[in-house]
N, CA, C and O atoms as CSV, one atom per row, in Angstrom:
chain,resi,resn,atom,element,x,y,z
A,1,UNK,N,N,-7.621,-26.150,38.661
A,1,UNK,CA,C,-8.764,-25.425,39.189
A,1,UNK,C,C,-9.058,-25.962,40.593
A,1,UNK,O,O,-9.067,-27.164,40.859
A,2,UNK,N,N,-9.275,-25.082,41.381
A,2,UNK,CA,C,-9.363,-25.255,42.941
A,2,UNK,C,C,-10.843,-26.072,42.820
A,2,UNK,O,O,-11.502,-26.208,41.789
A,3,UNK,N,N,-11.193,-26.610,44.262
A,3,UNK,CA,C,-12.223,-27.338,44.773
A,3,UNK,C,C,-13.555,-25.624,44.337
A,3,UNK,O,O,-14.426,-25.407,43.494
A,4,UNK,N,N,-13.052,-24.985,45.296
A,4,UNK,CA,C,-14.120,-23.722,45.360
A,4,UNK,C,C,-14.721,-23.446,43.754
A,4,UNK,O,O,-15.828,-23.510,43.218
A,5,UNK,N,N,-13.038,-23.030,43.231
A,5,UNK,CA,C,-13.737,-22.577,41.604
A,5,UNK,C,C,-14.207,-23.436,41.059
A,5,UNK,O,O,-14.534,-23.249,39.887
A,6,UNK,N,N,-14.390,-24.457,41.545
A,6,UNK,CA,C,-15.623,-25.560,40.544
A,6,UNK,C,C,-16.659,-25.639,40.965
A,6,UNK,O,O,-17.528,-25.838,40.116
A,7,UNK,N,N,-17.125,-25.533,42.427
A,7,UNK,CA,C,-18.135,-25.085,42.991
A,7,UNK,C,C,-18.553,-23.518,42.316
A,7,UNK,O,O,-19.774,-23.522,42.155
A,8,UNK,N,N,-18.030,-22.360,41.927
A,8,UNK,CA,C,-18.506,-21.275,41.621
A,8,UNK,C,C,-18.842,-21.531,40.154
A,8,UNK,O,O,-19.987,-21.276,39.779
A,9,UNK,N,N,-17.987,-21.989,39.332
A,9,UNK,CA,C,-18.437,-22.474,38.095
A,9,UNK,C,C,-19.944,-22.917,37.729
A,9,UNK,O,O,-20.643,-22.490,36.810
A,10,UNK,N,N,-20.274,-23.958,38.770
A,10,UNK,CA,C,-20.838,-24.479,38.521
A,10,UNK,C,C,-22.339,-24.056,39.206
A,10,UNK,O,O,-23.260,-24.842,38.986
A,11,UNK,N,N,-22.580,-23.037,39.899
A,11,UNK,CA,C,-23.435,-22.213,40.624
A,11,UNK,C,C,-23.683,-21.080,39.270
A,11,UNK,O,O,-24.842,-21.016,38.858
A,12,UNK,N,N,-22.735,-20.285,38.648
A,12,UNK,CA,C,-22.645,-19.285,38.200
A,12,UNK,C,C,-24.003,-19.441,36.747
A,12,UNK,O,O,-24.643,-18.533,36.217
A,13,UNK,N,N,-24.029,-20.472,36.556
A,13,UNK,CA,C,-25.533,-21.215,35.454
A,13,UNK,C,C,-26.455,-21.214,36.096
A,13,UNK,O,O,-26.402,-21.702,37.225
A,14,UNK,N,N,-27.705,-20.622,35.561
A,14,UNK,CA,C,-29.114,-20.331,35.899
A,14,UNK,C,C,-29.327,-22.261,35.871
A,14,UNK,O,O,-29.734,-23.004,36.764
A,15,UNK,N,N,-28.885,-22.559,34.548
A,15,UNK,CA,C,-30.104,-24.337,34.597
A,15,UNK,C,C,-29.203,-24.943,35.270
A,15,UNK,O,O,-29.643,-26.032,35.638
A,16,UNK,N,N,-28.116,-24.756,35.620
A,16,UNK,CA,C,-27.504,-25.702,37.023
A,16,UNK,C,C,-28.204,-25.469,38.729
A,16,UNK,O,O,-28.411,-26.181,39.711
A,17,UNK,N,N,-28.403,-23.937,38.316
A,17,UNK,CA,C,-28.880,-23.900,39.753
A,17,UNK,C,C,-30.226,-24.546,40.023
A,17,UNK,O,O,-30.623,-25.167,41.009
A,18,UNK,N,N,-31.115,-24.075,38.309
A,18,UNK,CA,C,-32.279,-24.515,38.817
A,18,UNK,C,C,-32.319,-26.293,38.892
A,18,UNK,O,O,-33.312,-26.808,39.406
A,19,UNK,N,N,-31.026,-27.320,38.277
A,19,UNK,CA,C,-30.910,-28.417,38.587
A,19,UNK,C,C,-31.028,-29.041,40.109
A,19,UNK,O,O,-31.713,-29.968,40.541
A,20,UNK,N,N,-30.078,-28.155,40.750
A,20,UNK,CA,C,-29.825,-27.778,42.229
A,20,UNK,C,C,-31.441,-27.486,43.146
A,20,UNK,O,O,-31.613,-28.196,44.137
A,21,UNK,N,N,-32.205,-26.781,42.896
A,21,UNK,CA,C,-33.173,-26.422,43.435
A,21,UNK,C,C,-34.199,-27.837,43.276
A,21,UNK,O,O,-34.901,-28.361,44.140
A,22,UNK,N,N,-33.996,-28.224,41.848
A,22,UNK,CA,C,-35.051,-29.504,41.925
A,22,UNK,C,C,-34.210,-30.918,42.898
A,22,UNK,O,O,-34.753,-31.960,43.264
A,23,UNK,N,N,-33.375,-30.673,43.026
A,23,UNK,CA,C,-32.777,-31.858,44.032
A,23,UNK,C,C,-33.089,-31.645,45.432
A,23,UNK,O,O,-33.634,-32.345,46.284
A,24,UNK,N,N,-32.536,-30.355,45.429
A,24,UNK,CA,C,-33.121,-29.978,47.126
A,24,UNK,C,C,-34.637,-30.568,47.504
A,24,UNK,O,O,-34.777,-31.406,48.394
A,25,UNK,N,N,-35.890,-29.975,46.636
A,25,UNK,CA,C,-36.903,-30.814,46.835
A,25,UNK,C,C,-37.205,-31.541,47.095
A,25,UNK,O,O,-38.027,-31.744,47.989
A,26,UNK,N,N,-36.553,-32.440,46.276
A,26,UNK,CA,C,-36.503,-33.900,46.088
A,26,UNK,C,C,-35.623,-34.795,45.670
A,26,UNK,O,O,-35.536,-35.003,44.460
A,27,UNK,N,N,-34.792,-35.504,46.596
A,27,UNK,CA,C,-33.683,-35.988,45.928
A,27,UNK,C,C,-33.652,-37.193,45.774
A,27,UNK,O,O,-34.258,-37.941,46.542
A,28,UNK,N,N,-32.812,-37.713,44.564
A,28,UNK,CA,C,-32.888,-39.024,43.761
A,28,UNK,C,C,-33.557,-39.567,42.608
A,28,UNK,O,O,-33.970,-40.697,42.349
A,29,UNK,N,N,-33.561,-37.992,41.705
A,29,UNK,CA,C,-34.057,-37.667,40.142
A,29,UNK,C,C,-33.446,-38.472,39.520
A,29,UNK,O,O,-32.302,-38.791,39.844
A,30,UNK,N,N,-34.103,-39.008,38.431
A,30,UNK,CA,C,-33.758,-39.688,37.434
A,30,UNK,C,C,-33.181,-38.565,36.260
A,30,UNK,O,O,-33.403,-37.361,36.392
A,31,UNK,N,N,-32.463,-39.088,35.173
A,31,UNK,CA,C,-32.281,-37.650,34.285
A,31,UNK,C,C,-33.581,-37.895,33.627
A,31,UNK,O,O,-33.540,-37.123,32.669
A,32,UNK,N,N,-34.532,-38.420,33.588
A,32,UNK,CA,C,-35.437,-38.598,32.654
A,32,UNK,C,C,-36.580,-36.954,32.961
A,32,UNK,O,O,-37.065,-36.071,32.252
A,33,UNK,N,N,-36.557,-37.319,34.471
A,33,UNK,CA,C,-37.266,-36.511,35.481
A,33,UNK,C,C,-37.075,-35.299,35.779
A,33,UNK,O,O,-37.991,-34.599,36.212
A,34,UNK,N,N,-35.530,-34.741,35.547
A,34,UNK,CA,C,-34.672,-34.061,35.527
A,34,UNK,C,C,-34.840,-33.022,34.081
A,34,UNK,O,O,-34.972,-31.802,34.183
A,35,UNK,N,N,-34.818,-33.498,33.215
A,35,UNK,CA,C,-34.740,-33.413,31.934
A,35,UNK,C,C,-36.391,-32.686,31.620
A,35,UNK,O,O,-36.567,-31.834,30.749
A,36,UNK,N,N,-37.167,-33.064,32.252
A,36,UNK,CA,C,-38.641,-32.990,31.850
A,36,UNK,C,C,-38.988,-31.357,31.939
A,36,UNK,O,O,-39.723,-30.787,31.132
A,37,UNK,N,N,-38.395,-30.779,32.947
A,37,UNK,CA,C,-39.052,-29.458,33.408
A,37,UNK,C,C,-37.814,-28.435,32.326
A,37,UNK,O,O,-37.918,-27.216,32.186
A,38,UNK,N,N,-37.029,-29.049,31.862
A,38,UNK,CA,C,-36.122,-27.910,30.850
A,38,UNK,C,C,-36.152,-27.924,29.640
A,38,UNK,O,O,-36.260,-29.009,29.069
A,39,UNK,N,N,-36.072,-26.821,28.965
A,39,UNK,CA,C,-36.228,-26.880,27.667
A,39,UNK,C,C,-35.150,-27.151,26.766
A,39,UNK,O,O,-35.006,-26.530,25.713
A,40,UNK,N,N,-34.410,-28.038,27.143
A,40,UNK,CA,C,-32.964,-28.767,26.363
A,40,UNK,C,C,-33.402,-29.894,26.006
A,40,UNK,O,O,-34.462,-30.484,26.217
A,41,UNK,N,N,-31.867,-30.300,25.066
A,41,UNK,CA,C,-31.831,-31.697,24.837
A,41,UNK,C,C,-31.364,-32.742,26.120
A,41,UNK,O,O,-30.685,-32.411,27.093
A,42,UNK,N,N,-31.733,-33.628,25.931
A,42,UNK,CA,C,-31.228,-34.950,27.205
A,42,UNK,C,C,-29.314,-34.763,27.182
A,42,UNK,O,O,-28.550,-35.280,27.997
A,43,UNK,N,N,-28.984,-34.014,26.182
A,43,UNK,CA,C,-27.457,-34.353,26.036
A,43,UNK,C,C,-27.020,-32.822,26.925
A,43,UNK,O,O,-26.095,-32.499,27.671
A,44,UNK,N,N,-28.040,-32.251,26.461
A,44,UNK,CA,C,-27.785,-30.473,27.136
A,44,UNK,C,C,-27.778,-30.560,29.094
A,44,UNK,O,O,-27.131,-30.033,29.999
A,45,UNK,N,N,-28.902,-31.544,28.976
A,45,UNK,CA,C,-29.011,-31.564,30.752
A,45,UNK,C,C,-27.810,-32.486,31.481
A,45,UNK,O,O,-27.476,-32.355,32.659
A,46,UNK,N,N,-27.227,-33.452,30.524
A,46,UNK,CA,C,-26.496,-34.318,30.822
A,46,UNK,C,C,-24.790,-33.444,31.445
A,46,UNK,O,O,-24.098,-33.577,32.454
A,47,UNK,N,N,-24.688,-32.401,29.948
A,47,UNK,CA,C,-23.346,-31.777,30.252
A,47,UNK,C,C,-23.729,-30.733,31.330
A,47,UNK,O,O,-22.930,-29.805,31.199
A,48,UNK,N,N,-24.369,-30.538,32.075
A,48,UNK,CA,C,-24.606,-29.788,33.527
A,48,UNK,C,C,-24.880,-30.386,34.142
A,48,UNK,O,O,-25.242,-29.797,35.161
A,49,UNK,N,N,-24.989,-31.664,34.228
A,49,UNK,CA,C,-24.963,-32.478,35.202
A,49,UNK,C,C,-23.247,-32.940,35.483
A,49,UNK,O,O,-22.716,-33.108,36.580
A,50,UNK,N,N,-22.715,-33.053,34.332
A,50,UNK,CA,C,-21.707,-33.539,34.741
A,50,UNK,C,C,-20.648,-32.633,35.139
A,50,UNK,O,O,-19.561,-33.057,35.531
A,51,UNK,N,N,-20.981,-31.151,35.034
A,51,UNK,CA,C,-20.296,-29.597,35.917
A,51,UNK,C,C,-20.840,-29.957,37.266
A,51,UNK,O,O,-20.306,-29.424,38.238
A,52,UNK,N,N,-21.911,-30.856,37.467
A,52,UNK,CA,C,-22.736,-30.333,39.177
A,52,UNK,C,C,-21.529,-31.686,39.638
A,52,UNK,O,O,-20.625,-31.506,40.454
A,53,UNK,N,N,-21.692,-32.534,39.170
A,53,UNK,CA,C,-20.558,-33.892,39.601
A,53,UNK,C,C,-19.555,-33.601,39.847
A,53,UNK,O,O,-19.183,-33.862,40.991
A,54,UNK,N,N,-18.642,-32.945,38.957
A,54,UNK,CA,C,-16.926,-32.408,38.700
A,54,UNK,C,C,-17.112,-31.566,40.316
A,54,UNK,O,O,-16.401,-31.809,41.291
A,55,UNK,N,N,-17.848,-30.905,40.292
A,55,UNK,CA,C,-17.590,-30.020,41.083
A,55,UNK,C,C,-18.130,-30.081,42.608
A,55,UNK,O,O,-18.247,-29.196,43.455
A,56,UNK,N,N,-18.427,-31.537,42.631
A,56,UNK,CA,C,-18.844,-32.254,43.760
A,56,UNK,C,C,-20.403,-32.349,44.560
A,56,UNK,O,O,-20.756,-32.951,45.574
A,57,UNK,N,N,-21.316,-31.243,43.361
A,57,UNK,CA,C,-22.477,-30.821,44.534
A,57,UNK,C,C,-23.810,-31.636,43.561
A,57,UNK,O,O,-24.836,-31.185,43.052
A,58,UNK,N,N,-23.375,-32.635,43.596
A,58,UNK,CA,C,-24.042,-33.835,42.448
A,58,UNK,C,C,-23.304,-35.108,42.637
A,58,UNK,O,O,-22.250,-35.335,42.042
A,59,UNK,N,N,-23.919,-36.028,43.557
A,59,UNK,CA,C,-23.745,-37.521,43.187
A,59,UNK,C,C,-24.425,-38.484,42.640
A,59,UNK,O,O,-25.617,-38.176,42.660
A,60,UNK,N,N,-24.211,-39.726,42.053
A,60,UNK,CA,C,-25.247,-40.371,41.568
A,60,UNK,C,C,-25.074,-41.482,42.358
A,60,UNK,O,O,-24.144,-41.723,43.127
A,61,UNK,N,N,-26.294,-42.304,42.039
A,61,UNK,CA,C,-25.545,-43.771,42.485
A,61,UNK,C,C,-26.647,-44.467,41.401
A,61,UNK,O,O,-27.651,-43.911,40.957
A,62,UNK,N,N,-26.187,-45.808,41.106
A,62,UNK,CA,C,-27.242,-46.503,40.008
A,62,UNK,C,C,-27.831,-47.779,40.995
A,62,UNK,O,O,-27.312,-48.522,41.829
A,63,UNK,N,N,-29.132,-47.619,40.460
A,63,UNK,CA,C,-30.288,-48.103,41.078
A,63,UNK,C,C,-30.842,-49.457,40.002
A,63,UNK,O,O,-32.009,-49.263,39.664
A,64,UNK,N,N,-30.423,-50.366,39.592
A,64,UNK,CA,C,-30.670,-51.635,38.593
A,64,UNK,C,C,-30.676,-49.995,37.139
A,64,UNK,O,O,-30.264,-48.879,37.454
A,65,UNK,N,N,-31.079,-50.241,36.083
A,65,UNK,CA,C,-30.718,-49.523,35.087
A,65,UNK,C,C,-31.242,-48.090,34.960
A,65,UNK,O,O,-31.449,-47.397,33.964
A,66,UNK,N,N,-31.377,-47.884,36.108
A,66,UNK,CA,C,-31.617,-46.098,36.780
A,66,UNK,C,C,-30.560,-45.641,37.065
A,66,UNK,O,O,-29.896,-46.311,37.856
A,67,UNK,N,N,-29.991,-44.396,36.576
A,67,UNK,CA,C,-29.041,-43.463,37.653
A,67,UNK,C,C,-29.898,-42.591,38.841
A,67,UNK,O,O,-30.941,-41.990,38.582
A,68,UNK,N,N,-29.421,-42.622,39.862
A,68,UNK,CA,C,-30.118,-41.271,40.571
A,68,UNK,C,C,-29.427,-40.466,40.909
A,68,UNK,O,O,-28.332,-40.873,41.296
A,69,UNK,N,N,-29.717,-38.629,40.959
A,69,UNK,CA,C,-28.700,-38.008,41.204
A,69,UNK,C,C,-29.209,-36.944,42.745
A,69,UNK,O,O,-30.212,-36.293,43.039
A,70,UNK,N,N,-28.448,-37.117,43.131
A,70,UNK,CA,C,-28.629,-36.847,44.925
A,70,UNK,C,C,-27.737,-35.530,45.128
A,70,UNK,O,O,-26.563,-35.609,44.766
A,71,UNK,N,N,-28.222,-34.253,45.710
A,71,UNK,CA,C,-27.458,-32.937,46.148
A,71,UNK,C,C,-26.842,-33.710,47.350
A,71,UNK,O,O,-27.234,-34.568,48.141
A,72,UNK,N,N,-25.458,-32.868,47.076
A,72,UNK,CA,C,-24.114,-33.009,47.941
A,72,UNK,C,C,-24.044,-31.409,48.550
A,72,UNK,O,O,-23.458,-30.489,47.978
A,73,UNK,N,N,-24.698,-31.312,49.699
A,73,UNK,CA,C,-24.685,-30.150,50.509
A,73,UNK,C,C,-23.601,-29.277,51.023
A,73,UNK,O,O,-23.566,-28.064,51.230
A,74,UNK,N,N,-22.593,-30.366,51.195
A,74,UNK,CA,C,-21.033,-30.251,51.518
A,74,UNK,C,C,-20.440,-29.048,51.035
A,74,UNK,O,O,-20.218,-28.062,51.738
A,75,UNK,N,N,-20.095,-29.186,49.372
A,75,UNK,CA,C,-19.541,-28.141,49.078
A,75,UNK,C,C,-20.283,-27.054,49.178
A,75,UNK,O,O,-19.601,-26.298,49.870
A,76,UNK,N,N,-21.362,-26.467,48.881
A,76,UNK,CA,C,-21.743,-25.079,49.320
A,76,UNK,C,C,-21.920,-25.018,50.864
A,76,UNK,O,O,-21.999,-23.861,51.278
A,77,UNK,N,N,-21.977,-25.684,51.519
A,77,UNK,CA,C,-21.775,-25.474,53.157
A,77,UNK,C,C,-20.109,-24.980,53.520
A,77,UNK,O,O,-19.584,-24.443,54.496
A,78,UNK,N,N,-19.610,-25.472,52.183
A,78,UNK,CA,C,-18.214,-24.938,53.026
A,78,UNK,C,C,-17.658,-24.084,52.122
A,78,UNK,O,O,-16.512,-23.729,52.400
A,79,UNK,N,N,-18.158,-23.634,51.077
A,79,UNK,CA,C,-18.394,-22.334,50.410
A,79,UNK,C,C,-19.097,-21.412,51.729
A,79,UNK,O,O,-18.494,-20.682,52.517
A,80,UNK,N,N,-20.565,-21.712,51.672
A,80,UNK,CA,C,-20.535,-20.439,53.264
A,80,UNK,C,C,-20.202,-20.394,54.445
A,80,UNK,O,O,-20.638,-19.731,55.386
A,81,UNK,N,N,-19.406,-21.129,54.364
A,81,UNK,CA,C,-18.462,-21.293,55.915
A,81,UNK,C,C,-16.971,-20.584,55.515
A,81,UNK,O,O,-16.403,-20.038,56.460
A,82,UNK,N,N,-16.294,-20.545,54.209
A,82,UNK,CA,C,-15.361,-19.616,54.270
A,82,UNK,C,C,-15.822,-18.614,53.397
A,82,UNK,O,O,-14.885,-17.835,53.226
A,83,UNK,N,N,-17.054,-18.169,52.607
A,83,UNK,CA,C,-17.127,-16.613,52.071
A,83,UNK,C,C,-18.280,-16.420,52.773
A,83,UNK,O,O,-18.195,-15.302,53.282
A,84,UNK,N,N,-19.255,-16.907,53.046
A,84,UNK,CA,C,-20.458,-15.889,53.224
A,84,UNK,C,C,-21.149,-15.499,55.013
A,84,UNK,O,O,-21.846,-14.632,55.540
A,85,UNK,N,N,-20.319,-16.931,55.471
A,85,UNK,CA,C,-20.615,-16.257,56.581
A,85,UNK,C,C,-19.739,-15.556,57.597
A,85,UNK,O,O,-19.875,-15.774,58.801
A,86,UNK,N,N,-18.659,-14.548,57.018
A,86,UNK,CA,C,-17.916,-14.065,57.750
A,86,UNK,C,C,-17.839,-12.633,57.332
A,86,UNK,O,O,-17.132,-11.658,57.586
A,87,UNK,N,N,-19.100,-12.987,56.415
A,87,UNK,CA,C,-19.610,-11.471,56.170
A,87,UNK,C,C,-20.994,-11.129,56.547
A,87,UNK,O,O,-21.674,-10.301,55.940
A,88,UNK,N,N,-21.356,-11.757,57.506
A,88,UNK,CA,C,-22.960,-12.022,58.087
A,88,UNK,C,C,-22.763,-12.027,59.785
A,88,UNK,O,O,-23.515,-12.478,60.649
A,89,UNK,N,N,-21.167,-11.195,59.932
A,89,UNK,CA,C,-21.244,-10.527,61.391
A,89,UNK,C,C,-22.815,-9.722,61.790
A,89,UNK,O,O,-23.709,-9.406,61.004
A,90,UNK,N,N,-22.766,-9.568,63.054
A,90,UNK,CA,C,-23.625,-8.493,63.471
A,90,UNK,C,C,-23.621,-6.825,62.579
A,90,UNK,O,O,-24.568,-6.240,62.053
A,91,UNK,N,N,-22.343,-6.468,62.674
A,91,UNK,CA,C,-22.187,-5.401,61.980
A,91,UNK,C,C,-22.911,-4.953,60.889
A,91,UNK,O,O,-23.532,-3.901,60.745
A,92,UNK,N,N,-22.685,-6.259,59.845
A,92,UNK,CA,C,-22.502,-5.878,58.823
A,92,UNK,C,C,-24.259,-6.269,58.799
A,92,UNK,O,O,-24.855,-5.406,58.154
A,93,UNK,N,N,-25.173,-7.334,59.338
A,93,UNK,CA,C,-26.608,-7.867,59.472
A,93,UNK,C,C,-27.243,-6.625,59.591
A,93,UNK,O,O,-28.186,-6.244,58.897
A,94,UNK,N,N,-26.580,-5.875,60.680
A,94,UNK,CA,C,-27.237,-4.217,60.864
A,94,UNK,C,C,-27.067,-3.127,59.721
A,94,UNK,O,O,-27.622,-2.029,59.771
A,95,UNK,N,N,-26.495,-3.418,59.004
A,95,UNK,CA,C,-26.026,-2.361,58.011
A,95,UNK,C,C,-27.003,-2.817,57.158
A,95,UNK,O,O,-27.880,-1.970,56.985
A,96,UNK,N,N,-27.191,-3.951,56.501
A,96,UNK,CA,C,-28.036,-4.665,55.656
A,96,UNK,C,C,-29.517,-4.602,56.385
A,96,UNK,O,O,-30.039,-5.630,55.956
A,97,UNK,N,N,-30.273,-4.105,57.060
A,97,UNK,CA,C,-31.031,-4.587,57.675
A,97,UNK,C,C,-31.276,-2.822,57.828
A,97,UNK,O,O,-32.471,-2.542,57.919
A,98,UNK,N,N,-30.623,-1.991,57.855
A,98,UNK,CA,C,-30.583,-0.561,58.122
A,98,UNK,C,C,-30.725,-0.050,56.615
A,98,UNK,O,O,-31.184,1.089,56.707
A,99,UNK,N,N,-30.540,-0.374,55.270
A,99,UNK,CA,C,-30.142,-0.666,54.265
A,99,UNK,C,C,-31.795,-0.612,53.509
A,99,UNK,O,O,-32.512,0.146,52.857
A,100,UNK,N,N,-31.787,-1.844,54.054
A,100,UNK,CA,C,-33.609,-2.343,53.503
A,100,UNK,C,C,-34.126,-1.360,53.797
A,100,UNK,O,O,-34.440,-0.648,52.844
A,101,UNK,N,N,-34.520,-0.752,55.451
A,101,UNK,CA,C,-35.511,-0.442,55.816
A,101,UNK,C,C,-35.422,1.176,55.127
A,101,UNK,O,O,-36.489,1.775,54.994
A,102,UNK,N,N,-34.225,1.806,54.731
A,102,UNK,CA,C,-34.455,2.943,54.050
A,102,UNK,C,C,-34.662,3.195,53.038
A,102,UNK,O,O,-34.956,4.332,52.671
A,103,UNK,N,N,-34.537,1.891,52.066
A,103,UNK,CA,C,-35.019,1.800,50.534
A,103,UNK,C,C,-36.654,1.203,50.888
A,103,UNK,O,O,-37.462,1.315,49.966
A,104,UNK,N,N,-37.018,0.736,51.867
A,104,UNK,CA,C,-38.360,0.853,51.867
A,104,UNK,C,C,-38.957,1.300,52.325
A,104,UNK,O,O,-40.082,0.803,52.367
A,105,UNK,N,N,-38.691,2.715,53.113
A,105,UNK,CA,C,-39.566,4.130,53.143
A,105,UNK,C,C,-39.175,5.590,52.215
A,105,UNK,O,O,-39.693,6.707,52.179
A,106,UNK,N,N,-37.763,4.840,51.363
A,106,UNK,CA,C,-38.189,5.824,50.238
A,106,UNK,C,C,-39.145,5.621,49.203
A,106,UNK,O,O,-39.563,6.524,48.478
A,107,UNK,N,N,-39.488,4.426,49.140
A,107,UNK,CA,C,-40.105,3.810,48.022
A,107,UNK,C,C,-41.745,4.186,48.266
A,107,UNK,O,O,-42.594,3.798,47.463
């Protein structure tokens, strides 16, 4: 499995992403901390944590008998550096943008 498809894998989960979103916030969650806002087991948050790791956009480092887990920006930066932003020409910004504005004066 490529670098990318483990990055998409691991995006493609609602509680990974929303793992992802609580790091962005704030980074250097404990799983305790981590664990608190989902409605899983500690073992449930653990095995999506360890898809966000595999797949690089999750590091930890241990802090005396703390893990902390820190977003790795990297791989989705270079996820939209070869898919998304080479579809975010001018062209295509105008088409999308031409797009909106007619679904929101039909509406």
């Amino acid at each position: 499995m490529s670098d990318d498809d483990r990055v998409f894998k691991a995006l493609a989960d609602p509680t990974r992403r929303h793992l992802l979103d609580k790091l962005y916030t704030r980074d250097g969650r404990t799983l305790v901390e981590l664990e608190q806002e989902l409605e899983m087991t500690r073992f449930g948050v653990m095995k999506h944590l360890r898809v966000l790791e595999d797949a690089g956009l999750v590091v930890t480092e241990r802090v005396g008998r703390e893990k902390l887990h820190f977003l790795n920006r990297v791989p989705i930066r270079l996820i939209h550096d070869r898919w998304i932003d080479k579809f975010t020409e001018r062209r295509v910004t105008a088409l999308t943008d031409l797009k909106r504005e007619l679904e929101e004066n039909s509406a």
